[in-house]
C-alpha positions as CSV (number, residue, x, y, z in Angstrom):
1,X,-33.3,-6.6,-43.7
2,X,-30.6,-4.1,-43.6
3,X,-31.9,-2.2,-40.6
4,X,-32.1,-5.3,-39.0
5,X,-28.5,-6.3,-39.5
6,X,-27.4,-2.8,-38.7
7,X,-29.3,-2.6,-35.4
8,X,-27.9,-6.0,-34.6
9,X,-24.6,-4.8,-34.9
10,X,-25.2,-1.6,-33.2
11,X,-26.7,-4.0,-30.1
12,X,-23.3,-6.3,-30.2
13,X,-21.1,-3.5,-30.2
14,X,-22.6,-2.0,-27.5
15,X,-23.1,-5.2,-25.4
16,X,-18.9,-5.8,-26.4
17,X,-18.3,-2.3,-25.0
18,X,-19.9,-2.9,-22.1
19,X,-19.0,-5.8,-20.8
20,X,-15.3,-4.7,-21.7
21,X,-16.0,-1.5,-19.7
22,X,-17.6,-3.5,-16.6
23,X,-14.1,-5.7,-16.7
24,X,-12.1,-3.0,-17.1
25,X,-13.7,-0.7,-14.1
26,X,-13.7,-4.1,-11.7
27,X,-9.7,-4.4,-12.7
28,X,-9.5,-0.6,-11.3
29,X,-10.8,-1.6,-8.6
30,X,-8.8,-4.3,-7.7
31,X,-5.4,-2.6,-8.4
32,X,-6.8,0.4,-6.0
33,X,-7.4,-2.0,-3.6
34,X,-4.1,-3.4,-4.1
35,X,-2.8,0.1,-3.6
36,X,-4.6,0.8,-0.5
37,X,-3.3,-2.1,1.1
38,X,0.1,-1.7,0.5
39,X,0.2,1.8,1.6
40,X,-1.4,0.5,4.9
41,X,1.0,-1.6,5.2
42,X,3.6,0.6,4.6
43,X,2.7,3.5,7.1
44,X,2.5,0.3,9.4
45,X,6.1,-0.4,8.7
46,X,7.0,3.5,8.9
47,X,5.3,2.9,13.1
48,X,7.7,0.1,13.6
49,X,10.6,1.4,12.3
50,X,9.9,4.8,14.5
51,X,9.3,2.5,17.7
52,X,12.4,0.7,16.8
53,X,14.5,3.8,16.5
54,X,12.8,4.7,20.1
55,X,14.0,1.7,21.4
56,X,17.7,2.2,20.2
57,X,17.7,5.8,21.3
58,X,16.9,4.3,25.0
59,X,19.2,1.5,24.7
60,X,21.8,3.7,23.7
61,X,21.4,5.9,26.1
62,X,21.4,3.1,28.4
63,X,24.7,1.7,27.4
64,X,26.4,5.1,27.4
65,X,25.2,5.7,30.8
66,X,26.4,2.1,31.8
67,X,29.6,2.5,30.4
68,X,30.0,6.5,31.6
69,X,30.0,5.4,35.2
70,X,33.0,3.2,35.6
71,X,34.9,6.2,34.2
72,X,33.1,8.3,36.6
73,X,34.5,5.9,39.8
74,X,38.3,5.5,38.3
75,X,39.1,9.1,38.9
């Protein structure tokens, strides 16, 4: 009967390990899911803060011209 007990340890263990291993690798997974989705988002905040810096270089350039020309029509 020792064989027995030892190969129905040797089974448990293994079965232990793998389910351990199958949580583990779905946890992976999930965090580089996690990761992919914030660096998405991220690069999607990097294109909004580039169009938003567009959009104040143009308004700037708006208001200097705006205020430029009254200077331009004094002298």
């Amino acid at each position: 009967m020792e064989w027995v007990q030892a190969l129905t340890v040797i089974a448990s263990l293994t079965a232990v390990i793998g389910i351990v291993a199958n949580l583990l690798n779905k946890r992976i997974e999930d965090t580089n899911r996690r990761i992919e989705d914030t660096n998405r988002r991220i690069d999607d905040l990097k294109d909004d803060i580039r169009e938003l810096r567009q959009e104040i270089r143009e308004i700037r350039q708006l208001l200097y011209k705006a205020f430029e020309a009254p200077h331009r029509e004094e002298k």
